[in-house]
NULUMLO-94648 format. One record per residue (C-alpha): residue in three letters; y negated, x negated, z negated. Coordinates in steps of 0.02 Angstrom, whole numbers, padded with zeros to 5 digits, always signed. Layout:
BEGIN
ALAYXZ/...
***
This chain:
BEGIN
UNK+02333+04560+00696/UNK+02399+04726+00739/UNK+02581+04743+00707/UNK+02609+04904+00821/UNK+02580+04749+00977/UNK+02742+04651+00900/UNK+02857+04798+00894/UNK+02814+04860+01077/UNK+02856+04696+01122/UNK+03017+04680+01033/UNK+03063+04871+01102/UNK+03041+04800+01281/UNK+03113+04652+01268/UNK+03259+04752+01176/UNK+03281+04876+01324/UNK+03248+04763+01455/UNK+03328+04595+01422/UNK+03516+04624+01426/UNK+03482+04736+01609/UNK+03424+04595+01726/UNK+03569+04603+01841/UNK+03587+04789+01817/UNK+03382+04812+01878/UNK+03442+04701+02022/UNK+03579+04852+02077/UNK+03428+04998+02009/UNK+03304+04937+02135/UNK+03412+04891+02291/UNK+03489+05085+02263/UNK+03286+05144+02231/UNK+03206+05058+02410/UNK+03300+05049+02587/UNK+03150+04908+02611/UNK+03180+04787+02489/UNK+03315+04680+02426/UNK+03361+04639+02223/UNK+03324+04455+02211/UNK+03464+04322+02208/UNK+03510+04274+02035/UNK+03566+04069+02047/UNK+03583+03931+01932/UNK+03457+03800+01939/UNK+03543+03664+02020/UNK+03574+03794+02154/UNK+03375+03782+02188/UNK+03389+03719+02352/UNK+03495+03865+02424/UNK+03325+03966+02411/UNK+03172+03856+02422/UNK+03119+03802+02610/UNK+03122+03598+02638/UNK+02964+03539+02672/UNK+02794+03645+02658/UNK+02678+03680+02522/UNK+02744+03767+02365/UNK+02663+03829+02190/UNK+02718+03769+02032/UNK+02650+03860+01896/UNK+02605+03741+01753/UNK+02505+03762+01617/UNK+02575+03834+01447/UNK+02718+03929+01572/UNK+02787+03785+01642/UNK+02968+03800+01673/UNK+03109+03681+01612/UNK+03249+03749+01716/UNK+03139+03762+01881/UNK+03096+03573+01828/UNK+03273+03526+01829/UNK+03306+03644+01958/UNK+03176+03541+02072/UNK+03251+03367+02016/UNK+03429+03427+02030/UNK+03366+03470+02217/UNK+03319+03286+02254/UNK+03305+03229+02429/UNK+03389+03395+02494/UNK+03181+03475+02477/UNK+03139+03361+02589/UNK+02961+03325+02625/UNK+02886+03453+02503/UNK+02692+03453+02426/UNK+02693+03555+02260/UNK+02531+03616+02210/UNK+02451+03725+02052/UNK+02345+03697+01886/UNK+02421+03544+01798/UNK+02345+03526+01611/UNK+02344+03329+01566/UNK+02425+03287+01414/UNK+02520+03455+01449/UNK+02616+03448+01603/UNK+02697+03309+01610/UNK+02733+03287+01817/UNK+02821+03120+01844/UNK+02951+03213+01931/UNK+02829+03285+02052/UNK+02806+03117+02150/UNK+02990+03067+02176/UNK+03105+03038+02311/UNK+03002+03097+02465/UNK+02896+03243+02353/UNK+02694+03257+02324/UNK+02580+03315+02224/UNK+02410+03405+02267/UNK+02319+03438+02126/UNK+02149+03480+02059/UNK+02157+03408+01866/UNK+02217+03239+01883/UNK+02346+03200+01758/UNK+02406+03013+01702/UNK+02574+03020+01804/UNK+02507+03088+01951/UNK+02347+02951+01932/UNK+02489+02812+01937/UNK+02555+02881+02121/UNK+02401+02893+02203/UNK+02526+02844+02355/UNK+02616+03029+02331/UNK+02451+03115+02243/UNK+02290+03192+02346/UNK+02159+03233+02225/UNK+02051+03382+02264/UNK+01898+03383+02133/UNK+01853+03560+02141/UNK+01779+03687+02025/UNK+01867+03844+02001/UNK+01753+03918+02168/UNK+01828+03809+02287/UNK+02001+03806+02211/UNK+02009+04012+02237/UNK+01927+03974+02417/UNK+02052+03821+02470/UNK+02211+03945+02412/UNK+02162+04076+02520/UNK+02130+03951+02672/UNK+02288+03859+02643/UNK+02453+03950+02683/UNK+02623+03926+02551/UNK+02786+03921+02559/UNK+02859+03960+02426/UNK+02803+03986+02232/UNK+02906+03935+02070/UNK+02835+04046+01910/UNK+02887+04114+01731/UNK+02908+04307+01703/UNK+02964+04416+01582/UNK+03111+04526+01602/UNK+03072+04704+01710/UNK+03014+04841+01596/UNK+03075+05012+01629/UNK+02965+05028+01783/UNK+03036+04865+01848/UNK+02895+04770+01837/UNK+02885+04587+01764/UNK+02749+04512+01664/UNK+02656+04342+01685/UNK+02631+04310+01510/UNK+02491+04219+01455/UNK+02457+04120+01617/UNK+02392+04256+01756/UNK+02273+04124+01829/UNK+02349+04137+01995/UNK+02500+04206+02034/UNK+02449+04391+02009/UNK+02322+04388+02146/UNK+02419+04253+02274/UNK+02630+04296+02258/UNK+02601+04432+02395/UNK+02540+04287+02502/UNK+02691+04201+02481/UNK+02857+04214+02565/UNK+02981+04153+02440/UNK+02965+04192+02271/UNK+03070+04105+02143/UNK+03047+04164+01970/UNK+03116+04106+01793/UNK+03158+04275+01692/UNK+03109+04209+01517/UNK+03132+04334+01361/UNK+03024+04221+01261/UNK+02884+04242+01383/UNK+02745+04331+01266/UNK+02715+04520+01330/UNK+02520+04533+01373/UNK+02390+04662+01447/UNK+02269+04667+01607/UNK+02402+04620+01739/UNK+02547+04774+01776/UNK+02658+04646+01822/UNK+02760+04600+01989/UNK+02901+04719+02056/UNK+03081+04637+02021/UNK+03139+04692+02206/UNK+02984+04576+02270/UNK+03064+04418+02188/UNK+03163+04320+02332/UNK+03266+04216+02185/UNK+03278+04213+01989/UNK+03342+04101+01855/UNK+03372+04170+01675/UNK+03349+04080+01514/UNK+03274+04085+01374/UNK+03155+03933+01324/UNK+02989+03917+01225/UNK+02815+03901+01295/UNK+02746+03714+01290/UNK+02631+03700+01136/UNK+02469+03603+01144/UNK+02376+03557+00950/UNK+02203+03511+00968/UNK+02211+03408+00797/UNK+02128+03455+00626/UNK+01950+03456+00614/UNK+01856+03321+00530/UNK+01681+03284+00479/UNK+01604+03239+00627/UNK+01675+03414+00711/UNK+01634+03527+00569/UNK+01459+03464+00559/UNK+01453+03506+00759/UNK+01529+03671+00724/UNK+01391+03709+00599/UNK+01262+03675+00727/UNK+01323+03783+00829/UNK+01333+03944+00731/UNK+01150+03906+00710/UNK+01133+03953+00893/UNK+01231+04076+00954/UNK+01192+04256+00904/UNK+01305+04386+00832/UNK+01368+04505+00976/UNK+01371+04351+01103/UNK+01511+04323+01238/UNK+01588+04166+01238/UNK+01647+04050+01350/UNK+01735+03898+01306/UNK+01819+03744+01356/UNK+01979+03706+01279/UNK+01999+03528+01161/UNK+01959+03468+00987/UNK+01753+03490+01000/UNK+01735+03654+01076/UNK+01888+03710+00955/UNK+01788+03664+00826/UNK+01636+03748+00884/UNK+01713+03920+00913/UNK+01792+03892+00715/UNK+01601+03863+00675/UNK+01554+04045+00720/UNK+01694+04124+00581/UNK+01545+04208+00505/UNK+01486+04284+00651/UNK+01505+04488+00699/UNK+01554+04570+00854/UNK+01585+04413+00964/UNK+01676+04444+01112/UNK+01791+04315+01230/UNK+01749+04286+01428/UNK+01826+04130+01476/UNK+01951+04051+01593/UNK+02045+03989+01459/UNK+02072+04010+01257/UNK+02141+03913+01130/UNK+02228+03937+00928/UNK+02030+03926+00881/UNK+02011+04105+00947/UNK+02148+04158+00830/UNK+02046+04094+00689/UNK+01915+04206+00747/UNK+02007+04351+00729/UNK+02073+04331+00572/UNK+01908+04284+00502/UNK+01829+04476+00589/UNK+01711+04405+00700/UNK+01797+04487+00859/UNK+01752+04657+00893/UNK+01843+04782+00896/UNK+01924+04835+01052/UNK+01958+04756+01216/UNK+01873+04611+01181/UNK+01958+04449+01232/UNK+01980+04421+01447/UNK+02041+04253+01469/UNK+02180+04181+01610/UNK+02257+04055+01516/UNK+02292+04034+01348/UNK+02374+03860+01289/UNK+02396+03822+01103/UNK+02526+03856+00963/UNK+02650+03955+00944/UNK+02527+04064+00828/UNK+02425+04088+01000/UNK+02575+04146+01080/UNK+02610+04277+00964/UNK+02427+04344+00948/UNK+02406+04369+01128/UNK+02512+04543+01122/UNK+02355+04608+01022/UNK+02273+04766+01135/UNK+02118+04672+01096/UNK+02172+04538+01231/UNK+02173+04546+01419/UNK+02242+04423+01551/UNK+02139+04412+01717/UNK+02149+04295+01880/UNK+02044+04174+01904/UNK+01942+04281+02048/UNK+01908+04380+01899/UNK+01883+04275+01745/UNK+01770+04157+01872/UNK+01669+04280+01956/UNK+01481+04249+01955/UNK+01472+04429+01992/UNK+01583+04465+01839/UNK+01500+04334+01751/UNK+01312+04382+01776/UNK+01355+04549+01692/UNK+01407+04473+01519/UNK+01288+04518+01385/UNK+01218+04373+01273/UNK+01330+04259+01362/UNK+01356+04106+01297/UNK+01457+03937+01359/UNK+01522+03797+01238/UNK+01602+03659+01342/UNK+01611+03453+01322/UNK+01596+03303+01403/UNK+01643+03102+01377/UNK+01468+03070+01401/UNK+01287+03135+01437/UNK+01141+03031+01497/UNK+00955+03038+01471/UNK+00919+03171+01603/UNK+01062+03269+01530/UNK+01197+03250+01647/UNK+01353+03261+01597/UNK+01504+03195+01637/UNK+01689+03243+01614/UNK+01807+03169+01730/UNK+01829+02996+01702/UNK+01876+02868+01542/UNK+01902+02678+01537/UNK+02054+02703+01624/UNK+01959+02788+01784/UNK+01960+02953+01837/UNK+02055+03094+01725/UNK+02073+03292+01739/UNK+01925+03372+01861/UNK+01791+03475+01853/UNK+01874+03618+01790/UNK+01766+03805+01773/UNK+01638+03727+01650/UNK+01526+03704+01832/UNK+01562+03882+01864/UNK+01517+03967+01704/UNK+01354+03880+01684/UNK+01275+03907+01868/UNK+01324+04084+01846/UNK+01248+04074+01692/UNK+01076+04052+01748/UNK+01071+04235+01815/UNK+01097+04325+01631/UNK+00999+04207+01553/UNK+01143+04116+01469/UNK+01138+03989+01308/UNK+01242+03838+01424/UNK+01303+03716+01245/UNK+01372+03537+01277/UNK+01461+03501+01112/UNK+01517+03303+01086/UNK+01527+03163+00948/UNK+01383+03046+00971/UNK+01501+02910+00969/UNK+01649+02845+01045/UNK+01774+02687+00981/UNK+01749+02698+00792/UNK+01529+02696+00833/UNK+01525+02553+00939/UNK+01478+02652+01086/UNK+01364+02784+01113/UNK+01416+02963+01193/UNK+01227+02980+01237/UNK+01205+02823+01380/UNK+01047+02767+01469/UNK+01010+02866+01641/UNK+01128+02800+01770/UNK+01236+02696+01669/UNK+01382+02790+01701/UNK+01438+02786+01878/UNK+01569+02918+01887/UNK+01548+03082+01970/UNK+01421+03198+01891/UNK+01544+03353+01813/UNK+01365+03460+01738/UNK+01200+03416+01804/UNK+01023+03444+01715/UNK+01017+03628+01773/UNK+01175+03665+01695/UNK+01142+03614+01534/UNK+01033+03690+01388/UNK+01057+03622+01222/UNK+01177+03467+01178/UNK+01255+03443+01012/UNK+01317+03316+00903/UNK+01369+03308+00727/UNK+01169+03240+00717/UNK+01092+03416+00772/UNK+01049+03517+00932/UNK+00942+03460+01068/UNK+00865+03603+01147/UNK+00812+03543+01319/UNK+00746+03720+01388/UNK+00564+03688+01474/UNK+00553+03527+01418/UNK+00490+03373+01520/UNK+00598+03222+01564/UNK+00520+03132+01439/UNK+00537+03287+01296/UNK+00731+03292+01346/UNK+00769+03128+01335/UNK+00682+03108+01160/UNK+00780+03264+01115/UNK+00945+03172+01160/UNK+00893+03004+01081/UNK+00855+03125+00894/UNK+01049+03188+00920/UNK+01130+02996+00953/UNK+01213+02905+00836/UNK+01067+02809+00732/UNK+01121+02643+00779/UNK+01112+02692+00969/UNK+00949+02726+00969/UNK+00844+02593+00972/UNK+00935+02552+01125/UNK+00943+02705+01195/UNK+00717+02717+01188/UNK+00712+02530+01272/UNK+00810+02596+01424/UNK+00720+02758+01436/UNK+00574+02645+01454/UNK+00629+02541+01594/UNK+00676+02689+01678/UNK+00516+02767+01681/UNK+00429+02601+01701/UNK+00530+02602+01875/UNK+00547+02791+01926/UNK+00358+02832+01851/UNK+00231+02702+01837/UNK+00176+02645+02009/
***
């Protein structure tokens, strides 16, 4: 890690932190147009954000405590209001969201928001049609996190420029938290202070997210996939234990570089082990981890992007030796896979996985599924008989190109139905397979023999 990134951090945050209310007199003396935002307590929320209507929350690892309380201190007074944005399950925790007469629309479905399905609508989009419905859809208002104005008077998004870079102009009312503990990052120049409608100031830590420590199962998947992926590749990954352990795998690699919507502590690991090149080398959105992640992201070496960048099938097609590491609860014998619903029904949402691997097919792409053959101690398998899973299908057989378990790699390129699903059945658990071959056979007994 490169300490020059850590002291021009600490030099900002030095000369701009104390000067919040002074920026606010700089820019309303520096533009007859504009006018310095209102600086309120939280409680005094509903003085500035319209009743009713649609309005952004930003979520993710910039989720704001005092606009939280800020919102619940508001209570009825919002009135009718939808909030909308990128919730992260396990993350964000959103009971608040669906009380008194307030909703929720959201596109990962989290377990609070799954219990109000009276205050929740559920839109299960990929990243695509989550850029597309924004644009269609006009809001209110927007709640965010920013970093104090630099000397220019511009504040920074931090580590969560999924959004609100490319949509706050859209948006009438714009309520910002000024956070000095908001982690200083590249690729975005920030927003203007004099564009903010409203600010609160406090400091307060990012949420943290752990992913858990790896164990055998996730090593030996890690090790199977550092057998695939080349030095020099371009990663994408999905964020969780698995795919964590997957991107530790490739410590020995050279020269890797980062494309994904989202990034995790694992690509920290990376770093420190030298298989990043050198350079601007990292483009991500998100990133949502420890507060080790937090830190690295002020590295030159990382850039923050919106979504209609980090998503972009014509950014995406361009990627040299791109490769995409993602994971599912379960995959079946035609090599579907499928992400978005447990015991307990339907959980999260498709997510960008969909979107990196059909853009995929245009460079020629290395599309990984990484997932423990088992589930509940062993007694069930990951790997399930062709349609025994009824839930929506998250990554179908085009999307998909080798799946891995702690048992090996099935490569399913240009292979038959039969060749993939004897590839699957090598990579489940041992005990699963017997089963797994007498269901293949009374599927093709009924889809093949006539």
């Amino acid at each position: 890690m490169r300490s020059s990134s850590t002291t021009r951090r600490r030099n900002r945050r030095k000369a701009s932190t104390p000067s919040t209310k002074s920026a606010s007199r700089t820019s309303t003396s520096s533009s007859s147009s504009l006018v310095a935002p209102k600086i309120i307590r939280p409680d005094r929320l509903a003085e500035v954000l319209p009743p009713g209507g649609l309005t952004w929350l930003q979520a993710c690892s910039a989720e704001s405590a005092l606009l939280r309380d800020g919102i619940v201190a508001a209570g009825d007074r919002l009135g009718p209001m939808t909030f909308t944005g990128i919730f992260v399950p396990g993350l964000n925790r959103l009971d608040y969201l669906v009380q008194d007469r307030r909703r929720a629309k959201t596109f990962f479905l989290t377990p609070e928001l799954r219990r109000r399905p009276d205050a929740t609508e559920f839109l299960p989009f990929n990243y695509r049609e989550i850029i597309r419905h924004l644009y269609a859809t006009p809001i209110s208002a927007a709640l965010f996190m920013v970093s104090p104005p630099d000397e220019n008077g511009l504040c920074g998004v931090g580590p969560v420029a999924d959004f609100v870079p490319d949509f706050w102009k859209r948006i009438p009312i714009r309520i910002a938290h000024v956070n000095p503990r908001l982690p200083e990052t590249r690729g975005y120049a920030g927003i203007p202070w004099e564009e903010l409608t409203a600010v609160v100031e406090g400091e307060q830590d990012l949420p943290t997210s752990q992913t858990g420590a790896p164990d055998a199962v996730t090593e030996a998947i890690g090790r199977h996939v550092a057998a695939i992926v080349p030095d020099r590749a371009t990663i994408q990954t999905g964020l969780g234990r698995v795919p964590d352990a997957a991107l530790r795998g490739l410590a020995d690699h050279r020269n890797l570089r980062i494309h994904s919507g989202l990034i995790g502590d694992a690509v920290v690991d990376l770093l420190e082990a030298g298989a990043i090149a050198p350079g601007l080398s990292i483009t991500t959105g998100v990133a949502i981890g420890t507060a080790r992640l937090y830190e690295a992201v002020a590295d030159d070496r990382f850039r923050f992007r919106p979504a209609v960048f980090t998503h972009s099938p014509k950014v995406i097609t361009t990627l040299q030796r791109f490769v995409t590491i993602n994971s599912v609860v379960e995959i079946d014998l035609l090599a579907n896979g499928f992400a978005e619903h447990q015991a307990a029904g339907l959980m999260s949402g498709p997510g960008g996985a969909s979107d990196f691997a059909s853009a995929g097919r245009a460079n020629d792409a290395i599309r990984i599924i990484v997932l423990p053959s088992t589930a509940d101690g062993g007694r069930t398998s990951r790997i399930v008989p062709t349609g025994a899973n009824p839930a929506p299908v998250s990554l179908n057989r085009f999307d998909i190109d080798v799946v891995v378990t702690e048992h090996g790699a099935a490569d399913l390129r240009l292979k038959s139905h039969h060749e993939r699903a004897e590839a699957l059945i090598a990579v489940a658990a041992p005990a699963h397979r017997p089963m797994l071959e007498e269901s293949w056979g009374r599927w093709t007994g009924r889809f093949w023999q006539r």
